[in-house]
ROSE-4610 file (N, C-alpha, C; in Angstrom, 1 decimal, always signed):
// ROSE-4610
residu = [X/X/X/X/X/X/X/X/X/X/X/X/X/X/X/X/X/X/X/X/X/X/X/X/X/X/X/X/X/X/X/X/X/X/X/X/X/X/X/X/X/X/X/X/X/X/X/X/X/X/X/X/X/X/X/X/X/X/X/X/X/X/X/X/X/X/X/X/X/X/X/X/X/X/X/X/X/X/X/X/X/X/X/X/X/X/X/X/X/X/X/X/X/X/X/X/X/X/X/X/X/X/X/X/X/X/X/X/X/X/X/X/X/X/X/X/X/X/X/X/X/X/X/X/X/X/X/X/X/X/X/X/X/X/X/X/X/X/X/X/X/X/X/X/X/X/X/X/X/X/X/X/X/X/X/X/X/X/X/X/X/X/X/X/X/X/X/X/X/X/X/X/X/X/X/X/X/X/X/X/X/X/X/X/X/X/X/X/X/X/X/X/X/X/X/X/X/X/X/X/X/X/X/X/X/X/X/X/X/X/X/X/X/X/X/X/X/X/X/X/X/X/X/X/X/X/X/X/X/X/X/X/X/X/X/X/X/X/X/X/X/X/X/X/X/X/X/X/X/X/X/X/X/X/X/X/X/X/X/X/X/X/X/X/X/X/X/X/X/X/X/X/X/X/X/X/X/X/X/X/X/X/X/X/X/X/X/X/X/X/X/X/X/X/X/X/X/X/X/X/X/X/X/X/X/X/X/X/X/X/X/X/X/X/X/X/X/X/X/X/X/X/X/X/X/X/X/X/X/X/X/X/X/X/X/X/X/X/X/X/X/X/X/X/X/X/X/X/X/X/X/X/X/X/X/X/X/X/X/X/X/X/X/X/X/X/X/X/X/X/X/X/X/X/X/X/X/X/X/X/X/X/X/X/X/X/X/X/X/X/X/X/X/X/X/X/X/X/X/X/X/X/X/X/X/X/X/X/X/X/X/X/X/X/X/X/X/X/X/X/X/X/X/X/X/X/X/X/X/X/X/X/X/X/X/X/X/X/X/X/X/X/X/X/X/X/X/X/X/X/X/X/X/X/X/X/X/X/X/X/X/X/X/X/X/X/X/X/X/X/X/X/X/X/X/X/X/X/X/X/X/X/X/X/X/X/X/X/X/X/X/X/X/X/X/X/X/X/X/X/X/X/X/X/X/X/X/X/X/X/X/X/X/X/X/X/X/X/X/X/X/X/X/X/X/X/X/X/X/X/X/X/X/X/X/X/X/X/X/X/X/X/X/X/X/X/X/X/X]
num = [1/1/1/2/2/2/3/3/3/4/4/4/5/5/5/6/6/6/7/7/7/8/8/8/9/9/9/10/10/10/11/11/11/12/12/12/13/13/13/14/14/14/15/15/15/16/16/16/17/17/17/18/18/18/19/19/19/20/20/20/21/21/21/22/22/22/23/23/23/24/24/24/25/25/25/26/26/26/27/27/27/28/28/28/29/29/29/30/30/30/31/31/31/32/32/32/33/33/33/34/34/34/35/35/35/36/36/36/37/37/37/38/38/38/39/39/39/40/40/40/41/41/41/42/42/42/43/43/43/44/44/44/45/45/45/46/46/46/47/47/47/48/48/48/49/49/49/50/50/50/51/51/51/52/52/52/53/53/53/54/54/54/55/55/55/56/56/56/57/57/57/58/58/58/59/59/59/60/60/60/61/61/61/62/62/62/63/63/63/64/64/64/65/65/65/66/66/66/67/67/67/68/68/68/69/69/69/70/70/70/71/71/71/72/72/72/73/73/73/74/74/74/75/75/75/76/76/76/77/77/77/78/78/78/79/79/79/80/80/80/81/81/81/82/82/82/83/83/83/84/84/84/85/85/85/86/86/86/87/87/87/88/88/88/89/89/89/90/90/90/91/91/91/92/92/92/93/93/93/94/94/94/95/95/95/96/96/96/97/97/97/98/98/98/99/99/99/100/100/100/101/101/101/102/102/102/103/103/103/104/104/104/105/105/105/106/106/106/107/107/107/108/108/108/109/109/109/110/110/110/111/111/111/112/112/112/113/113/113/114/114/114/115/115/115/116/116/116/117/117/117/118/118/118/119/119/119/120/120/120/121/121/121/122/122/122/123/123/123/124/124/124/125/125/125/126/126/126/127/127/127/128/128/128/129/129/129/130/130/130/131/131/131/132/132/132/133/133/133/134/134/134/135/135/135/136/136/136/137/137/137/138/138/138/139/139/139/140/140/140/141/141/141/142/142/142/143/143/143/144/144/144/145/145/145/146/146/146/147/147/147/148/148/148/149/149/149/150/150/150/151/151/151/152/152/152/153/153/153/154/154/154/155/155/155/156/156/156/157/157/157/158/158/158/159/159/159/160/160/160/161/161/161/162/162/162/163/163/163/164/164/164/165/165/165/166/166/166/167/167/167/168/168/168/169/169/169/170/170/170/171/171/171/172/172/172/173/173/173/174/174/174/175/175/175/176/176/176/177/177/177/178/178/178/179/179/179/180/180/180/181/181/181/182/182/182/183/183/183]
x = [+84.5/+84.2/+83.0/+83.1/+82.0/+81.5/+80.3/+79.5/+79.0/+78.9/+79.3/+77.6/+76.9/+75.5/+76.0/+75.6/+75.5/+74.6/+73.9/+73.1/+72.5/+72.1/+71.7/+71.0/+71.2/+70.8/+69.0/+67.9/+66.5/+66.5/+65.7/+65.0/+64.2/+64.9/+64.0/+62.2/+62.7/+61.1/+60.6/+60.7/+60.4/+59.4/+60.3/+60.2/+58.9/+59.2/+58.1/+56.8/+57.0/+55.3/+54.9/+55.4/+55.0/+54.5/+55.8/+55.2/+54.2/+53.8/+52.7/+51.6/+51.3/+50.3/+49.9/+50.9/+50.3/+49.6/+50.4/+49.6/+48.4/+48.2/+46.6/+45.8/+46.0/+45.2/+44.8/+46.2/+45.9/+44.7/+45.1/+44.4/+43.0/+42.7/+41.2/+40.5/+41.3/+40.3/+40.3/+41.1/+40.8/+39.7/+39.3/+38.6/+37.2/+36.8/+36.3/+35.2/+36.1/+35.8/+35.4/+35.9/+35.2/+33.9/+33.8/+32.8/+31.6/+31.7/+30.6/+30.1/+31.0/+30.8/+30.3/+30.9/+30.2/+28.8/+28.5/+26.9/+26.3/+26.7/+25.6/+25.4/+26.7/+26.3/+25.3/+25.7/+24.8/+23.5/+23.2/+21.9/+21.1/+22.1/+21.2/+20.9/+21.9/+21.7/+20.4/+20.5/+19.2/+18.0/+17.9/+16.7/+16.6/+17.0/+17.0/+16.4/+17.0/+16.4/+15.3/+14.7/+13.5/+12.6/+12.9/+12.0/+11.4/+12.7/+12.4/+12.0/+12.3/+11.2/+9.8/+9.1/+7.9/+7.2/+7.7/+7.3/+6.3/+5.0/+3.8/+3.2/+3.3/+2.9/+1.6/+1.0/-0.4/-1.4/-2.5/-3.9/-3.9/-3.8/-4.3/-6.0/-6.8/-7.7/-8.5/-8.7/-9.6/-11.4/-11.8/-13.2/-13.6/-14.8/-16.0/-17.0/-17.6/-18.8/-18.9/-20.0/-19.7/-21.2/-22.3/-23.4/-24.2/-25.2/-25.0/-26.7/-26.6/-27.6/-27.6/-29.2/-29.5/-29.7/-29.3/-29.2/-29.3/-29.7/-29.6/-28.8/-28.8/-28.0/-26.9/-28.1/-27.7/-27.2/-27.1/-26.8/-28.2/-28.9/-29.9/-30.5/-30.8/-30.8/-32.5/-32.2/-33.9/-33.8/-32.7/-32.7/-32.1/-32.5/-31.4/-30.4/-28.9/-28.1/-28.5/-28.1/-28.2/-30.0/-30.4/-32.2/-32.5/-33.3/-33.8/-33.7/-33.0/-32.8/-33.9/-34.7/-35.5/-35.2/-35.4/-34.4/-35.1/-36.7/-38.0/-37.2/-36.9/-36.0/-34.4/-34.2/-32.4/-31.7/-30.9/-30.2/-28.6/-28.3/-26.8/-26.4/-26.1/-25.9/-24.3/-24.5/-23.4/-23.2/-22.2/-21.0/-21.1/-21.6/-21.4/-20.3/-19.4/-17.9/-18.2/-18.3/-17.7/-16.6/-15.4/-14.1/-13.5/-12.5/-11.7/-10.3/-9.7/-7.9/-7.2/-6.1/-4.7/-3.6/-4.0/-2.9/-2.4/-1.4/-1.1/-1.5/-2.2/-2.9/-4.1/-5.1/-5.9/-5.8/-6.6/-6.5/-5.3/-4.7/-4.1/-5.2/-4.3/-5.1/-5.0/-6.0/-6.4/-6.7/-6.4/-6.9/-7.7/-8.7/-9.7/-9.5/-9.7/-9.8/-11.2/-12.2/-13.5/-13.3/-14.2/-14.6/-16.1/-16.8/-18.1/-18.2/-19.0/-19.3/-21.0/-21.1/-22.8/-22.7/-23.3/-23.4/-22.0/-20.7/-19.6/-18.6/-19.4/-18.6/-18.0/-16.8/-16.5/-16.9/-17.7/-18.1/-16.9/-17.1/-15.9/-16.5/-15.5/-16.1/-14.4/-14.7/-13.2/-12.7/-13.3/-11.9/-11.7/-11.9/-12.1/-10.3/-9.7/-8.1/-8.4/-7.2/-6.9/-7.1/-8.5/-8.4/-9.4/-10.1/-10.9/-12.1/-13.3/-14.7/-13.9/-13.6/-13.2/-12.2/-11.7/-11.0/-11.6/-11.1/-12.0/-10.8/-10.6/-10.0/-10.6/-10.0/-10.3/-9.7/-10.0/-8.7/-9.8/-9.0/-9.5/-9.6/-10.6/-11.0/-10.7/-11.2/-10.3/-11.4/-12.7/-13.9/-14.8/-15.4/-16.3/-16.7/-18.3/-19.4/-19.4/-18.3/-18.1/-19.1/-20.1/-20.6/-19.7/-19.4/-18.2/-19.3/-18.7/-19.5/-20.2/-21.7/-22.3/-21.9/-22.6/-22.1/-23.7/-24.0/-25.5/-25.3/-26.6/-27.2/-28.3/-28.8/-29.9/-31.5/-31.5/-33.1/-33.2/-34.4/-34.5/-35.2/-34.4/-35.1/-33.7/-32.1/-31.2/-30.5/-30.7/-30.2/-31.1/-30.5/-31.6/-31.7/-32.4/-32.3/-31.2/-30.1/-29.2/-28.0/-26.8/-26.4/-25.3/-24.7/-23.8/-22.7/-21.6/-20.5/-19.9/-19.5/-18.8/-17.3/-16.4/-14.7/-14.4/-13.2/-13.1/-11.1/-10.7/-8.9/-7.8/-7.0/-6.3/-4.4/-3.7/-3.0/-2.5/-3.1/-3.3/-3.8/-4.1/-4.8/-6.7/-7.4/-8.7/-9.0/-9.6/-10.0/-11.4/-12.4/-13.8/-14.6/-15.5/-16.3/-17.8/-18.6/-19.5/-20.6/-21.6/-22.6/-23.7/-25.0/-26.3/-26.8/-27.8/-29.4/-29.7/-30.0/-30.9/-31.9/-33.4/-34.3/-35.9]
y = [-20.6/-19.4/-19.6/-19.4/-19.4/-18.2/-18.0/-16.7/-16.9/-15.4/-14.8/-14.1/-14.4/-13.4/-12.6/-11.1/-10.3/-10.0/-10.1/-10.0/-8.2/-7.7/-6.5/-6.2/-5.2/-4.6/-5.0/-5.0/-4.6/-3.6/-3.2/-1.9/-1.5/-0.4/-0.1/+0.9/+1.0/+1.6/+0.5/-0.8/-1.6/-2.6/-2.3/-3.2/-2.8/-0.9/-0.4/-0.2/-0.8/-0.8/-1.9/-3.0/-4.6/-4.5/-3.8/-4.0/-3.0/-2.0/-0.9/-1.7/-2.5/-3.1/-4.3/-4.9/-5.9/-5.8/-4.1/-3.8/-2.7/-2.5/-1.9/-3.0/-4.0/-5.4/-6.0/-5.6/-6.5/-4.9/-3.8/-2.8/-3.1/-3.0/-2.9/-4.5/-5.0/-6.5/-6.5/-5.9/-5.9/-4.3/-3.5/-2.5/-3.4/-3.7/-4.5/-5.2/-6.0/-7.2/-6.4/-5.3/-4.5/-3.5/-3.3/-2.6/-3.8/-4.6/-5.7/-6.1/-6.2/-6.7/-5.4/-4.6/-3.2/-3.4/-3.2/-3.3/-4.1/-5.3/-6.5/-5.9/-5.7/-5.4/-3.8/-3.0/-1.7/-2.1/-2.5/-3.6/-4.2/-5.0/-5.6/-4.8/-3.5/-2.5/-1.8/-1.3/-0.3/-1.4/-2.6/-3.3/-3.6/-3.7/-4.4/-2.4/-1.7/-0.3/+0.0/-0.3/-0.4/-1.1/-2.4/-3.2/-2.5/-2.3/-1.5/-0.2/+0.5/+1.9/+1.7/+0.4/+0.6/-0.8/-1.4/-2.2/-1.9/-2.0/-1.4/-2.4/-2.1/-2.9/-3.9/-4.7/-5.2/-4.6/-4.1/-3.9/-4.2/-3.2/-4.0/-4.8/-5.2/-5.4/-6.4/-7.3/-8.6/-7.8/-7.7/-7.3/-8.6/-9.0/-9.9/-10.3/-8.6/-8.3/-7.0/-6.8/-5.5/-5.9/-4.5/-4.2/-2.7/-2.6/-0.7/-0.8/+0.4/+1.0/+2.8/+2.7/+3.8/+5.3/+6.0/+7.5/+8.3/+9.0/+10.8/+11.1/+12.8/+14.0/+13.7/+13.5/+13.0/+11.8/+11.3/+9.4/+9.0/+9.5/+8.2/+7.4/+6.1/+5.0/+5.0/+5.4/+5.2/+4.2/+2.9/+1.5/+0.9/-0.4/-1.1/-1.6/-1.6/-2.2/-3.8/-3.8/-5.6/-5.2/-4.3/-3.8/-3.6/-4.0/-3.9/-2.0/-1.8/-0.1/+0.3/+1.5/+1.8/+3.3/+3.1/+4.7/+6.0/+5.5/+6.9/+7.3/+6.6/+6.6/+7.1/+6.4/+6.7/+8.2/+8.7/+9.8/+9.2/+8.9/+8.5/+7.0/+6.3/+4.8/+4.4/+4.0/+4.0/+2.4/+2.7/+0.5/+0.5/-0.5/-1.2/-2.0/-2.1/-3.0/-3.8/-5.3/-5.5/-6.0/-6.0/-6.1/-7.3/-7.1/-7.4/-7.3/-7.2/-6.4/-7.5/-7.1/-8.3/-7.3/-6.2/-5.5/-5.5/-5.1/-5.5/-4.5/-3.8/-2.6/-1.9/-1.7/-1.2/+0.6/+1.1/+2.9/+2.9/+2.1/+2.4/+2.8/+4.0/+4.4/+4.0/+4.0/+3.2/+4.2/+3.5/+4.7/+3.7/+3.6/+3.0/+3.8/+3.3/+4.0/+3.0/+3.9/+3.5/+3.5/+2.8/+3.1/+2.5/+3.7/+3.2/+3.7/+2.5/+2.1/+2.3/+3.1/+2.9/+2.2/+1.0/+0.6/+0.5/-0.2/+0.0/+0.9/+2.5/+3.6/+4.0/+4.5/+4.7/+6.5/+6.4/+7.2/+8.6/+9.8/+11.0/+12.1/+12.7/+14.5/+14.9/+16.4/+17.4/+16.5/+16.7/+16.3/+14.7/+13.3/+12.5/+11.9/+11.0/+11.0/+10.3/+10.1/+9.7/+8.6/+7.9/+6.2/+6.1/+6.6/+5.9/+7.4/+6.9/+7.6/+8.9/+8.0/+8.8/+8.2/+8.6/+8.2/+8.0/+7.1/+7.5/+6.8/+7.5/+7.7/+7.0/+6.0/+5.5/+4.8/+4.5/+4.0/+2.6/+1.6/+0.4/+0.1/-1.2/-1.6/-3.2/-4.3/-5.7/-6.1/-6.0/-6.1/-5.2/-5.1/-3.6/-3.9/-3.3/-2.8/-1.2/-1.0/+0.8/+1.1/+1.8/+2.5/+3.9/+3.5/+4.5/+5.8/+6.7/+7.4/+7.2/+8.0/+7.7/+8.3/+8.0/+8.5/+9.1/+10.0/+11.2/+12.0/+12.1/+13.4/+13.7/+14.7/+15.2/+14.9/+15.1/+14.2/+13.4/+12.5/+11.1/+11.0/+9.8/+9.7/+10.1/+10.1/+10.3/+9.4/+8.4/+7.0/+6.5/+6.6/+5.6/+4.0/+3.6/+2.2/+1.5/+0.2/+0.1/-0.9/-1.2/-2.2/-1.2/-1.3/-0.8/-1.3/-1.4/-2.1/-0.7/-1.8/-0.9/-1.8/-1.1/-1.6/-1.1/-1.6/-1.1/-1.6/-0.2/-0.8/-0.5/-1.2/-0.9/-0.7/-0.2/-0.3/-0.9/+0.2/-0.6/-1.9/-3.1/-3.8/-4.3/-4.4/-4.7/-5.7/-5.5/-6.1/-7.2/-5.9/-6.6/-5.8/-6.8/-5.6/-6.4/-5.6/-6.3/-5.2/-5.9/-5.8/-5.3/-5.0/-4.5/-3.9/-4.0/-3.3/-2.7/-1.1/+0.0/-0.6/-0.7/-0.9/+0.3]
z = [-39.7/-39.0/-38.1/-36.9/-36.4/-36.1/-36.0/-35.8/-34.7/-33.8/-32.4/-33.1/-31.3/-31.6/-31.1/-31.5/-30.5/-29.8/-28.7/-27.9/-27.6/-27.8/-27.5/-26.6/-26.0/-24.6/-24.5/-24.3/-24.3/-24.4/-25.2/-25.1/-24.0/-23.4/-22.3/-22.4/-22.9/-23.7/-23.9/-25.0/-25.6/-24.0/-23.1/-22.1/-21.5/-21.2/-19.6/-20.6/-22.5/-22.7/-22.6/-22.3/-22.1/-20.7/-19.7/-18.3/-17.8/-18.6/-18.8/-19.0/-20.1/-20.8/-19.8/-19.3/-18.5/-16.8/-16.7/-15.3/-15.5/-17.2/-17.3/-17.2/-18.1/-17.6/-16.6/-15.5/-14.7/-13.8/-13.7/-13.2/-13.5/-14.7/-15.1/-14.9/-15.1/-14.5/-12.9/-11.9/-10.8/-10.5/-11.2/-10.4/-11.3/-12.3/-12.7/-11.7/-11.2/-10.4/-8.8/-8.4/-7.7/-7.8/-9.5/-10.1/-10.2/-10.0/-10.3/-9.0/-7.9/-6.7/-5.7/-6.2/-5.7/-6.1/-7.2/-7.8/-6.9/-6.7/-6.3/-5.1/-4.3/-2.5/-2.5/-3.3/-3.2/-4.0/-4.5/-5.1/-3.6/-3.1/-1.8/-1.1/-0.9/+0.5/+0.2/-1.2/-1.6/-1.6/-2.0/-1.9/-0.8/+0.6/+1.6/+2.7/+2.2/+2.6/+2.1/+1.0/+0.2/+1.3/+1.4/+2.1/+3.5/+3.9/+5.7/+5.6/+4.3/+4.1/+3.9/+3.2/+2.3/+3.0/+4.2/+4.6/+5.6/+5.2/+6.3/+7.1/+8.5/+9.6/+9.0/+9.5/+9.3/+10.3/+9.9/+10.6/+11.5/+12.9/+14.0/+14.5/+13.4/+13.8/+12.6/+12.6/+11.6/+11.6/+11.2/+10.3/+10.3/+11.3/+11.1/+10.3/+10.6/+9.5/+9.4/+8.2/+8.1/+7.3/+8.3/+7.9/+7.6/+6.5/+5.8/+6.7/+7.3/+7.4/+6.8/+7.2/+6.2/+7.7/+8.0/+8.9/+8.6/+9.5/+8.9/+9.3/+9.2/+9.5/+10.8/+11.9/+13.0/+13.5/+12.6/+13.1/+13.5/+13.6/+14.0/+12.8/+13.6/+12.5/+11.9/+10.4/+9.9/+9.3/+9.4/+8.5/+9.4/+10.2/+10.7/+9.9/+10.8/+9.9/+9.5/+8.4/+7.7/+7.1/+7.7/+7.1/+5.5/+4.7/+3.8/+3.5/+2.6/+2.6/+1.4/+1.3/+0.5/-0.2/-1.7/-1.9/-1.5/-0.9/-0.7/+0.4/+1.7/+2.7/+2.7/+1.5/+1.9/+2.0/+3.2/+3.3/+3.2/+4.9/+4.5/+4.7/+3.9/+4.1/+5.1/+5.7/+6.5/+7.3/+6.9/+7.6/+8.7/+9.3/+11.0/+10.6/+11.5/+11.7/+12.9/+12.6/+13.7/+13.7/+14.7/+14.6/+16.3/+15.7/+16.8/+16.8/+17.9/+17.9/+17.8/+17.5/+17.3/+17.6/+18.1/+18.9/+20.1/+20.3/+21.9/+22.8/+22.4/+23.4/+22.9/+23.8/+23.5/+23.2/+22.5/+22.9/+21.5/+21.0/+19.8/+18.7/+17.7/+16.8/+15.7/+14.9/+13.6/+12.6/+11.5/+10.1/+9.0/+8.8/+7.6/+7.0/+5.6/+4.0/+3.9/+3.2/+2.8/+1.3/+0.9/-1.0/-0.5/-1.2/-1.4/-3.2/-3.2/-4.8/-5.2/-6.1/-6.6/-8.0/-7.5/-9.6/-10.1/-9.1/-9.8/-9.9/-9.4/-9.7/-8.1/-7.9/-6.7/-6.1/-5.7/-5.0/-3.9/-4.6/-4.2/-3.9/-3.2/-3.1/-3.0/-3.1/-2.9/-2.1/-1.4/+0.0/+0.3/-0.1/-0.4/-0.8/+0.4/+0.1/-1.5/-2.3/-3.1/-3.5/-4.2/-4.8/-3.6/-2.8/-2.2/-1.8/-0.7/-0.6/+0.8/+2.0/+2.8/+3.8/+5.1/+5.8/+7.0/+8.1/+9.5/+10.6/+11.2/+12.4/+13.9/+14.3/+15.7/+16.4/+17.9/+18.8/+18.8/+19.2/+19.3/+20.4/+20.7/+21.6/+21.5/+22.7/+22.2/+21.3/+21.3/+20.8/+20.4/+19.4/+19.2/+17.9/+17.9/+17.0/+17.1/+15.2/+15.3/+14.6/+14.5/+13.0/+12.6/+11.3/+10.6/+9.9/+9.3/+9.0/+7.8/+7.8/+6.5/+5.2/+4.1/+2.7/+2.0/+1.6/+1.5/+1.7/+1.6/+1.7/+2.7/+3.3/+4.3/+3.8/+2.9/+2.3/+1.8/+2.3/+2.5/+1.0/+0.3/-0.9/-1.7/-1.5/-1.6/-3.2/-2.5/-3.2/-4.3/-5.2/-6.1/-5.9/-6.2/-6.0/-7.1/-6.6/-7.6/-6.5/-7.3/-6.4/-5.8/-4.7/-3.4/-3.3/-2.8/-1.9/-1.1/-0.2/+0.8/+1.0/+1.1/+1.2/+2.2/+3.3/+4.3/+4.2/+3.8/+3.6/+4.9/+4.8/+6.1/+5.8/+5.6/+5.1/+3.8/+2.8/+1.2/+1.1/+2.6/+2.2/+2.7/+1.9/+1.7/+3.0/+3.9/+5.2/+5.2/+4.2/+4.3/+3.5/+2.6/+1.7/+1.9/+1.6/+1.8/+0.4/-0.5/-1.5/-1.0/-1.3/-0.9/-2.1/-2.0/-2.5/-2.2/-2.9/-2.4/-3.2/-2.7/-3.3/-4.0]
């Protein structure tokens, strides 16, 4: 006797969950591979927009030296700058800049951030921007000796005697500082 297979139909159900199953796989391993490659490219776009948002020009101007004299009310000088300062004397101590431009035009304007320091401590008032003493505002020249504003008081005998610095910042970065003695 020989025996006859009988071959039966496929299941058609049987079938569209095999060909179901193989085009979720194949689905999710291709959006996958889009979800990862998406990341990286929206990764470079936002770091690369990061860069060109937070990227701050450089200073138009190099800081030579930088010397404290002691002034009053008025600006006039009761200590020359780079001068031996005395605290019976001291009202407002104030930075000579000398500078020079690296801009391509003169009459451009400039923004300094100061920090003056007594003994270490950074020196504030109300109105004093944020992290530093004060601000000072000016148009440049190709060359120039600025005196910036002073830091005091109206009567002389202000300052105690003690150690100083003066910081002179230019776009969050540090240009020139310079140390002193009130004596």
């Amino acid at each position: 006797m020989t025996s006859v297979k009988i071959m039966k139909k496929p299941n058609f159900i049987a079938i569209m969950i095999v060909v179901g199953t193989l085009l979720l796989i194949t689905t999710n391993i291709v959006v996958l591979y889009f979800i990862f490659t998406a990341d990286k490219r929206v990764s470079n776009i936002v770091e690369n927009t990061m860069q060109q948002v937070y990227e701050v020009p450089e200073c138009p101007i190099i800081i030579n030296s930088i010397k404290v004299g002691n002034v009053d009310y008025y600006g006039n000088i009761e200590t020359n700058f780079g001068g031996t300062i005395y605290s019976s004397k001291s009202m407002y101590l104030s930075p000579q800049i000398e500078y020079k431009s690296v801009a391509s035009k003169e009459g451009m304007e400039v923004e300094l951030y100061v920090k003056f320091f007594k003994d270490g401590e950074l020196m504030q008032s109300s109105r004093s921007p944020f992290g530093y003493t004060y601000l000072y505002w000016f148009k440049i020249k190709t060359e120039d000796k600025l005196v910036l504003d002073g830091w005091g008081g109206i009567d002389a005998g202000y300052w105690s005697s003690g150690n100083y610095r003066f910081e002179i910042w230019c776009n969050n970065s540090l240009l020139k500082s310079v140390d002193f003695k009130v004596y």
